[in-house]
N, C-alpha and C positions, 0 to 999 in steps of 0.2 A: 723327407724322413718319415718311417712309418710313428705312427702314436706310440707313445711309452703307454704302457699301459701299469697300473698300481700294483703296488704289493699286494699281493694273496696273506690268506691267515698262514697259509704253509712260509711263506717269504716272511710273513714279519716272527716267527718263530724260527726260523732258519734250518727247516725239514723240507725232506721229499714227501709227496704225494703219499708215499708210500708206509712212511713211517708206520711203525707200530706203536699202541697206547702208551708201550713205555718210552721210546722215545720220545713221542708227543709231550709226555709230562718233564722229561727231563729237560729238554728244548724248551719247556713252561718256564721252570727253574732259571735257568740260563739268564732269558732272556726278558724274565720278571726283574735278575738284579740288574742289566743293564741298563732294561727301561726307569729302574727310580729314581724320580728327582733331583733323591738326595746323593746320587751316583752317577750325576753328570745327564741325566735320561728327561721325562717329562712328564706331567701327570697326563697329557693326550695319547704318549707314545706307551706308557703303562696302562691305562683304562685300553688302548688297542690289543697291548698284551694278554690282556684277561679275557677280553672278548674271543680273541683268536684261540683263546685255551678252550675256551666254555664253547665252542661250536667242535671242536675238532678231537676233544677228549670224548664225546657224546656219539655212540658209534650210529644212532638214525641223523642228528644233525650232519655228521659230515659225509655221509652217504650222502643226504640230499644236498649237499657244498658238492660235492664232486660231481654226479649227475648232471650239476649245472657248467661244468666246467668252468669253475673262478680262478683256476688255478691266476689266471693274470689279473685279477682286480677289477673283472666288471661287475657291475652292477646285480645283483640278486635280489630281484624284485621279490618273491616269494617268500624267503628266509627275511627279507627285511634289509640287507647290506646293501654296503653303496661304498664309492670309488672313496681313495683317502689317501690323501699326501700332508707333505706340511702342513701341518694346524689346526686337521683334521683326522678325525677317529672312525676306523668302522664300527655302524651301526650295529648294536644288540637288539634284538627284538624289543620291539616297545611294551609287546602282550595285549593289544587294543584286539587283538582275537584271543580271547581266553577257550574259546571251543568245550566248556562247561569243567574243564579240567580243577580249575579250583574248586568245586562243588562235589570232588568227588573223593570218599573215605580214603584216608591215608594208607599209603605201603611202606612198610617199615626198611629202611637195608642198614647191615646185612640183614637179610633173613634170620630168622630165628623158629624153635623147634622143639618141645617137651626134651630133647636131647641134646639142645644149642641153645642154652637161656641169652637171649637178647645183652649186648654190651652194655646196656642202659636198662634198669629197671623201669619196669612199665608202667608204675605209677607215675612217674616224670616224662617217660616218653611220651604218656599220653594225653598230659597236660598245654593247653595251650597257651600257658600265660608263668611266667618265671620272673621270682626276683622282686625287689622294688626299687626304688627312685634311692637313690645313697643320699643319707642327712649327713648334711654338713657340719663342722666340729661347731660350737657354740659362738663363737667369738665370728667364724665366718657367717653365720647365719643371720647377723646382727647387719650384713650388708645387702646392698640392695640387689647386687647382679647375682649373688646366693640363690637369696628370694626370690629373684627371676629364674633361674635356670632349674628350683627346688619346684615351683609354679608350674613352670612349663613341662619338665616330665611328668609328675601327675598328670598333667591333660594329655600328654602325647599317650602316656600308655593307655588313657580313658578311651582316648579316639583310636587307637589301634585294634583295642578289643572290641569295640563297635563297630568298626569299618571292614576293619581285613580279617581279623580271626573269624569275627561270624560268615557263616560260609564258606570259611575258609579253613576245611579241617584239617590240611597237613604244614598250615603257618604256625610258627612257634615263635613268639612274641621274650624274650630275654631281659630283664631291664636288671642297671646298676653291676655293668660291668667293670673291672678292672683288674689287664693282663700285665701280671709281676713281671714276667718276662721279658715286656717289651718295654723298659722304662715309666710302667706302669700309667701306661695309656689306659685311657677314660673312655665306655662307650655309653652313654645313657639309655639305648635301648638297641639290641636289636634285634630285626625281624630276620627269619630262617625256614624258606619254603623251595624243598626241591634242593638243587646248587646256585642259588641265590641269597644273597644277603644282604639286605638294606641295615644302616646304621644311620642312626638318628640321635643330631643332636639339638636339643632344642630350648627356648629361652620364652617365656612372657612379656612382650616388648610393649613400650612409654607410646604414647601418641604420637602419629607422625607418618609418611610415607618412608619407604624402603628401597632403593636402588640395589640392584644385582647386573653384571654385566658378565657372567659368568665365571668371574678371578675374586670382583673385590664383592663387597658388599657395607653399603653406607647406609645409615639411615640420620636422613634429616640434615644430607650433606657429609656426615662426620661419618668416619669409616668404625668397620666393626670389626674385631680380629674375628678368625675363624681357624679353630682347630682339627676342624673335620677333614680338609684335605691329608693332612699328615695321622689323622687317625683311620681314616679307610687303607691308607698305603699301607701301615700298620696289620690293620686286620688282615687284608688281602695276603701280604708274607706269612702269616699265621695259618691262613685258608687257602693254599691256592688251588684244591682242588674248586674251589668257588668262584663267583663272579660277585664282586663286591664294591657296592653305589653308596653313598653317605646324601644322606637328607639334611639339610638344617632347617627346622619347623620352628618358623616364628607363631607365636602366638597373639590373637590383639584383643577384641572385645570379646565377651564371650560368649552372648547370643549372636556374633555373626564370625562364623566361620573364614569368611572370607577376608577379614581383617586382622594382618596391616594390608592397606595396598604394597605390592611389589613390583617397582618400574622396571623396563629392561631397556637398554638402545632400540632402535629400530632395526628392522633385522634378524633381530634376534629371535634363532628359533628355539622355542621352551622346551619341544617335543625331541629334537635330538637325547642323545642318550650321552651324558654326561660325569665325572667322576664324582661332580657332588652337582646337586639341586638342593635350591631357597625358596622354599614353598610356606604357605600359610596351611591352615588348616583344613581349608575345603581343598586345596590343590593337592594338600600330600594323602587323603583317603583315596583319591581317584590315584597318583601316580603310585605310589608303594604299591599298591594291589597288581594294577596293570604290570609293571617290573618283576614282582613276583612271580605272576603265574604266567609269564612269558618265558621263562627258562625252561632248560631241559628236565625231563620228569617233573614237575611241578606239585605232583601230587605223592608226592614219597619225603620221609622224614629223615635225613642221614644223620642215624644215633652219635657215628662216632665226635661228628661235628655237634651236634643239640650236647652230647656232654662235656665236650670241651667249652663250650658257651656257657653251660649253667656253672662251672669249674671258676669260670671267670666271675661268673656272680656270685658266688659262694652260696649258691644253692644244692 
């Protein structure tokens, strides 16, 4: 029997080769509500979703998808993809070749013109820091996991503005979102470079090591909820011109970065590209940045999404 060979971004979108941009996004649509969770779908078979949108809506990324011929699911060393069936996702660029692209002065879209004033006023466009940390009502604040999670975004957005903004002139950093819309989901911070978008939520955590196996997350044996899966899905329906990854950034000591420890199985590879990562502090300066300025345009600011974000933060 000859090899089956994997679905293409065109097969798991359920387009021809040929499609046009609009089809392309409609077939987004489609097969974004199929793929979620909470509609019978998965979060590996949705994060492929988005991948497949974010190479194939990008008219030089799927120029170079086609030239290589993936229509069938091989492998694409150069773009960074790789074969995927059950229980596995095609790869998004990881961005470990930045090619100086984050270091390079912002492009605004749409364009704007003495005769086309920009969608967004450019004193906020060209801001790269929005929002703060949302204080919690008085009576919650009196508790402990408050104080932790109140902790923990002040440092996340301390360490964002230090890591990834500098040098990074067309990140825009959002914090203390929340979209009424959506049952009034909670984003504590997030980052906006290119058609990428990280979400980050993050906590100041107690003494102890950390298990992640890429679903649960324990620390110290005892499991921790986590609402960042059901919050990236969220934003993702909100953005789908986007590709969007959620971070949960623990925090530990606070002269070492690298603390809590964070265990994995064996096996386990860190560097795949995932719908959420459990990073500590030194892991999530190097991954945010690398995911950023790996996407398409990476150095362009799209107004109309930065003021739908700042909209949510009530800035």
């Amino acid at each position: 029997m000859p090899e089956r060979s994997d679905p293409s971004y065109y097969d798991i979108l359920g387009i021809a080769p040929g499609a046009t941009p609009k089809q392309v996004k409609d077939a987004y649509r489609r097969a974004a509500r199929k793929a979620h969770p909470d509609l019978g779908g998965s979060e590996e078979l949705f994060h492929s979703v988005a991948v497949a949108y974010e190479t194939l809506s990008d008219p030089a990324r799927r120029e170079q998808y086609d030239k290589r011929g993936r229509f069938g699911g091989r492998r694409d060393e150069a773009a960074g993809s790789r074969t995927f069936g059950a229980g596995t996702r095609p790869a998004a660029s990881s961005g470990a070749r930045d090619d100086g692209v984050s270091s390079r002065p912002p492009v605004y879209l749409p364009p704007f013109s003495p005769d086309q004033p920009p969608v967004l006023p450019l004193v906020l466009a060209g801001r790269q820091s929005h929002g703060a940390a949302r204080q919690p009502g008085l009576i919650a604040r009196l508790g402990a996991e408050a104080r932790s999670r109140l902790d923990g975004e002040l440092r996340t957005a301390a360490l964002v503005e230090a890591t990834v903004l500098e040098g990074y002139p067309a990140a825009r950093l959002v914090n203390g979102l929340v979209f009424p819309n959506r049952a009034r989901t909670a984003a504590g911070h997030v980052v906006l470079a290119g058609y990428r978008i990280a979400v980050i939520d993050s906590f100041t955590a107690s003494p102890g090591n950390f298990s992640w196996d890429g679903r649960s997350l324990r620390h110290q044996g005892r499991p921790v909820q986590l609402r960042m899966p059901a919050t990236v899905r969220e934003v993702q329906e909100l953005f789908p011109e986007c590709n969007v990854t959620g971070w949960v950034l623990i925090h530990g000591a606070r002269n070492n970065p690298f603390d809590p420890v964070i265990d994995t199985p064996p096996g386990f590879d860190r560097s795949a590209p995932a719908l959420v990562q459990v990073v500590n502090a030194g892991t999530a300066a190097r991954t945010l940045k690398a995911f950023l300025a790996g996407g398409p345009q990476a150095n362009t600011v799209q107004l109309p999404v930065l003021g739908r974000l700042l909209s949510a933060a009530g800035s």
